[in-house]
N, C-alpha and C positions, 0 to 999 in steps of 0.2 A: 122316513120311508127308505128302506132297504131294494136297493134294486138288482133282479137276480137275472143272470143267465143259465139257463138251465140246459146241460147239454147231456142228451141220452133220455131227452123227453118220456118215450114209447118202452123204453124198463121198466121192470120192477121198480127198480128204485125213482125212476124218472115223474112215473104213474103215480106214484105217493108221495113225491115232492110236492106234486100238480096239487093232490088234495090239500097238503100245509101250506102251501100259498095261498092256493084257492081263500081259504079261511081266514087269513092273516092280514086284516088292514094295513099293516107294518111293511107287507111284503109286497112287491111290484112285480112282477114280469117281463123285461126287457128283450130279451133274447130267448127262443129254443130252437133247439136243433136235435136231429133224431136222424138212424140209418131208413125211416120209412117213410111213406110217401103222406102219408094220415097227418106227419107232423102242420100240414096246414092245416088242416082242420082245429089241431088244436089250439094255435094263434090265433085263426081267425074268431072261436070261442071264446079267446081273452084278450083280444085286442092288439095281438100281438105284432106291431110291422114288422120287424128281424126275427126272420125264420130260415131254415136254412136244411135240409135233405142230404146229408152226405158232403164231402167235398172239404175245403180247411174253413177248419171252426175257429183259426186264428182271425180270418178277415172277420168276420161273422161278430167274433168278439169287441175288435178293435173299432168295428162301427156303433155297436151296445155301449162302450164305456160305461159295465155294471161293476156295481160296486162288490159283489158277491159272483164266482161261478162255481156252479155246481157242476163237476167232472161227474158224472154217471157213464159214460160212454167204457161200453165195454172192450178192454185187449189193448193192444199196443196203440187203436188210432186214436187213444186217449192221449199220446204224450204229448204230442205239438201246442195243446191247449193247455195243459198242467203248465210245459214250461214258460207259456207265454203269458198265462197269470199269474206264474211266480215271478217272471222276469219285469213287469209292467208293476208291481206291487200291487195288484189286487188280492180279495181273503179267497184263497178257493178250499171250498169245501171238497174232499177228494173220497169219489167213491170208487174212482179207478183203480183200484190197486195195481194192476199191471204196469201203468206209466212211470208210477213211483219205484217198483220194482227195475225196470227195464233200465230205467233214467234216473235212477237215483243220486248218483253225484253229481248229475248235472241238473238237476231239478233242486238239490240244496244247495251250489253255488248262485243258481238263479232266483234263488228266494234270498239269498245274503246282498245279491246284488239290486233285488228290486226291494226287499225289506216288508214284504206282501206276509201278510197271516194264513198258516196252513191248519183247517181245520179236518180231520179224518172221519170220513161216514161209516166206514165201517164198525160195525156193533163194537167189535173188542177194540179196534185201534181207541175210538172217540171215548170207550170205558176206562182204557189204560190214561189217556188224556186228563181225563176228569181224576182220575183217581192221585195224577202227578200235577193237579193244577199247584201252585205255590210252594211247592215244596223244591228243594235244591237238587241238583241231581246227585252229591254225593252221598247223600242218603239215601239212594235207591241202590237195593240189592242186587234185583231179579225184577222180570215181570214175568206173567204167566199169561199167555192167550188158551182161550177153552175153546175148546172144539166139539161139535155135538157128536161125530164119530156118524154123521151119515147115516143112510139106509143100514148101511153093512155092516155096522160094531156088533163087534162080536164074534163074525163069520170068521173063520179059518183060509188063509190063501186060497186051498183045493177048492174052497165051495164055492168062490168066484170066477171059475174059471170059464162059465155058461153065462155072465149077465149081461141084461137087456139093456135096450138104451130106457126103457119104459121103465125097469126094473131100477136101472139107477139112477133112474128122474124122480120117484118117489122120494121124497125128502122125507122127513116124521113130524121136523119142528119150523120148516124157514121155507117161505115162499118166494121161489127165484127166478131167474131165468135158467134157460138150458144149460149155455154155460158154466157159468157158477155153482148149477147145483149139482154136474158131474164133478165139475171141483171139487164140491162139498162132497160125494162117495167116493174120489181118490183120496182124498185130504189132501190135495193142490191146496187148497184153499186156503190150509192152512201150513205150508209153504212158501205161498206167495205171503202171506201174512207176514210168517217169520223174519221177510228180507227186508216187509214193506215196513215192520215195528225197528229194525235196524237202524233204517235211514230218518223213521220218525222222529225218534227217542235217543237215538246216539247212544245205543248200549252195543255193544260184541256178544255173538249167536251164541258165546257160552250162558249170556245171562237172559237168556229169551227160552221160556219155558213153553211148552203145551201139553195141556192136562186132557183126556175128554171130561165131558160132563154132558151127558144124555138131554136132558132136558132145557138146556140153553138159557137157564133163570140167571145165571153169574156169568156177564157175559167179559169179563176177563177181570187179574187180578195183579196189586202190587205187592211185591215181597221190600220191604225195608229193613235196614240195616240194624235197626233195636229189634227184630225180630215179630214186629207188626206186620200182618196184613191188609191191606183197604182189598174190598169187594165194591163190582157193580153189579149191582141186580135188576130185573127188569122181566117183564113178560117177553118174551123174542120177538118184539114189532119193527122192523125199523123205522117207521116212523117218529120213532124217540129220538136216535141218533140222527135220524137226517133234519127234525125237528133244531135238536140241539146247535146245531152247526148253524141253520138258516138263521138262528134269531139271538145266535153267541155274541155279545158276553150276557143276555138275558135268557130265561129260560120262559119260553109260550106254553101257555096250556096246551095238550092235546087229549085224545078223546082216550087213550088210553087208561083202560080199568089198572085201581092199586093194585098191589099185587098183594096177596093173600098167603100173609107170611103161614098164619097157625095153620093151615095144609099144603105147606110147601115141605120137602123134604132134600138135602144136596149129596148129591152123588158123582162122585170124581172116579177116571179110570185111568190106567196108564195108556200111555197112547204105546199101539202095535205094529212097530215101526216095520218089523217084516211080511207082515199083509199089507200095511198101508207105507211104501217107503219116502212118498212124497216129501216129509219133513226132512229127512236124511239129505235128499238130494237135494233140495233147497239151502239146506245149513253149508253144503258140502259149494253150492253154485256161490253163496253171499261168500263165504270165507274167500274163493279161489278170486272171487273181485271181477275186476276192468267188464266184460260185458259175458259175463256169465250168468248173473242175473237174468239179462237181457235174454239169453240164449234158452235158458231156464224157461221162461213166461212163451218165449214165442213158438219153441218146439210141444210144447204143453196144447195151446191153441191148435196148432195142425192135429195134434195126439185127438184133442177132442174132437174136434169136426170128424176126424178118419171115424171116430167111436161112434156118434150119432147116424153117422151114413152107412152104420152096418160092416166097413171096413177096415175095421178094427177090434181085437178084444180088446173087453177091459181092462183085465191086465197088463198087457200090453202099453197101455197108455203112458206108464211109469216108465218100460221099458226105452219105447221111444226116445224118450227126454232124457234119460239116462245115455243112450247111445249117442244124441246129440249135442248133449256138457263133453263124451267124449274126444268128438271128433269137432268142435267148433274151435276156430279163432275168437280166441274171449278176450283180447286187446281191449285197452281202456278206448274209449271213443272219446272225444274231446269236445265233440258241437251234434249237434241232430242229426243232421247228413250221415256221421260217422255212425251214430248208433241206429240210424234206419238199413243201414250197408248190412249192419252186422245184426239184425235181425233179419233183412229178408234170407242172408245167408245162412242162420240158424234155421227157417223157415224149408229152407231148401234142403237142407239135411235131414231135417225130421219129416219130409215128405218122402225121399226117398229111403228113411228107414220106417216108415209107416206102409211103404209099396210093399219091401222086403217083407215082412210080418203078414201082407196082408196073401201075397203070392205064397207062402209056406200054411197057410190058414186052413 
């Protein structure tokens, strides 16, 4: 019996972890926690005594002593809990990517020092994962993360310069939260991926690829050194990859249909780094280091909210984060305190150039 803390219940991701627990004799429930109030309801449906509504998810955990947590909790108030399951050696499944981003060298010294397994929810991290399981890393070339290129592949900068919050929550392929899925029409998403596959895999941003691919069946790839490729393929569920992770190093059934190779067809694009320059600034935030990442992820967060509340364009969004890698103190942080300083400080900059933008509007 595997027993899980689940934290960011009330997500997307949260919400279809529920269902592969739900189903999994294997799997227990020890702990959940969510930003809403609902979250008791869903403990008291499973049983659950440690439940917990906003507030630090460290005490929350340290009372759980589970052997598995599941980080879903969306944005920077993921990190306290990443590092303190990588710091205690527990396996955490990370669907956070922001925390890993944010806190990345201090969430890899934290795992060297608790010796905890990190396994990655997200579709392409946990596909590059599988794809490097036993293999050495010098024989890896390149990875490539695939990006479905959003609502908006295709579109020319000009024709973006009118969109909705509505317009850009339509996704084609991936069913998300708000968040995430304006991520997914900037191509933040895959951005934050970029830094997040950095500190996974210990490659350099020159050998961190993204390709689109429209219909999200490959959902990322290894390039090695004899000139092989491994692919992951899959229907876009996440419930494979968060599947994967919950019942790692075994693989559980899930309800998901085969996938239907003789009418599938693959289709790769270059990514348009001038309509979408997200990746750019993300390569440009990992390479400059110490808490640029950090600065990266959390002016992005205020960039959205501004975008969702009408007071902001879209375009814009880029822009924001762009002004705020300029003007931030990106100093290494050395402990959490330092990297919470230098995010709410990021925070603070990208509000007041999110006002700027919004006052010229």
């Amino acid at each position: 019996m595997k027993r899980i803390a689940l934290l960011g219940a009330t997500g997307s991701i949260g919400r279809q972890a529920l269902e592969i627990i739900d189903a999994d004799p294997e799997l227990e429930l020890c702990a959940l926690a969510a930003g809403e109030p609902e979250i008791e309801a869903l403990a008291a449906a499973r049983g659950v005594e440690l439940f917990q509504c906003r507030g630090d998810l460290t005490q929350l955990l340290a009372a759980a002593e589970p052997d598995l947590v599941l980080n879903a909790v969306v944005g920077f108030a993921g990190c306290a809990a990443t590092l303190f399951a990588l710091e205690n050696g527990l396996t955490l499944a990370l669907a956070n990517k922001e925390s890993l981003v944010a806190a990345g060298e201090l969430a890899l010294a934290a795992q060297k020092r608790g010796g905890g397994l990190l396994l990655p929810v997200d579709s392409e991290h946990s596909a590059i994962f599988q794809c490097l399981e036993g293999r050495a890393p010098e024989q890896v070339a390149s990875i490539v993360v695939t990006a479905s290129g959003g609502p908006f592949r295709g579109r020319a900068r000009a024709e973006l310069g009118h969109v909705t919050p509505e317009q850009a929550l339509a996704h084609p392929t991936w069913q998300m939260g708000p968040k995430i899925t304006i991520d997914s029409a900037t191509l933040a998403n895959k951005g934050l991926e970029v830094i997040e596959a950095h500190f996974l895999f210990g490659l350099p941003y020159e050998r961190i690829e993204v390709i689109v691919h429209p219909t999200s069946t490959v959902h990322s790839l290894v390039r090695f050194r004899d000139g092989a490729l491994l692919a992951h393929l899959g229907y876009p569920d996440m419930r494979v990859p968060i599947s994967f992770a919950l019942s790692y190093p075994e693989r559980s059934a899930t309800p998901i249909a085969p996938l239907d190779l003789a009418g599938m067809t693959l289709e790769f694009e270059a990514l348009d780094e001038q309509t979408f320059p997200f990746v750019s600034l993300a390569r440009q935030a990992g390479e400059s280091g110490g808490t640029a990442p950090c600065a990266f992820s959390a002016a992005n967060e205020i960039a959205v909210a501004a975008f969702l509340e009408g007071r902001l364009p879209f375009l814009s969004i880029a822009d924001v984060v762009a002004r705020t890698l300029q003007r931030a103190d990106t100093s290494p942080a050395h402990d959490l305190e330092q990297l919470v300083e230098a995010d709410r400080a990021a925070r603070e900059i990208a509000t007041n150039e999110s006002g700027k933008v919004s006052s010229q509007s």
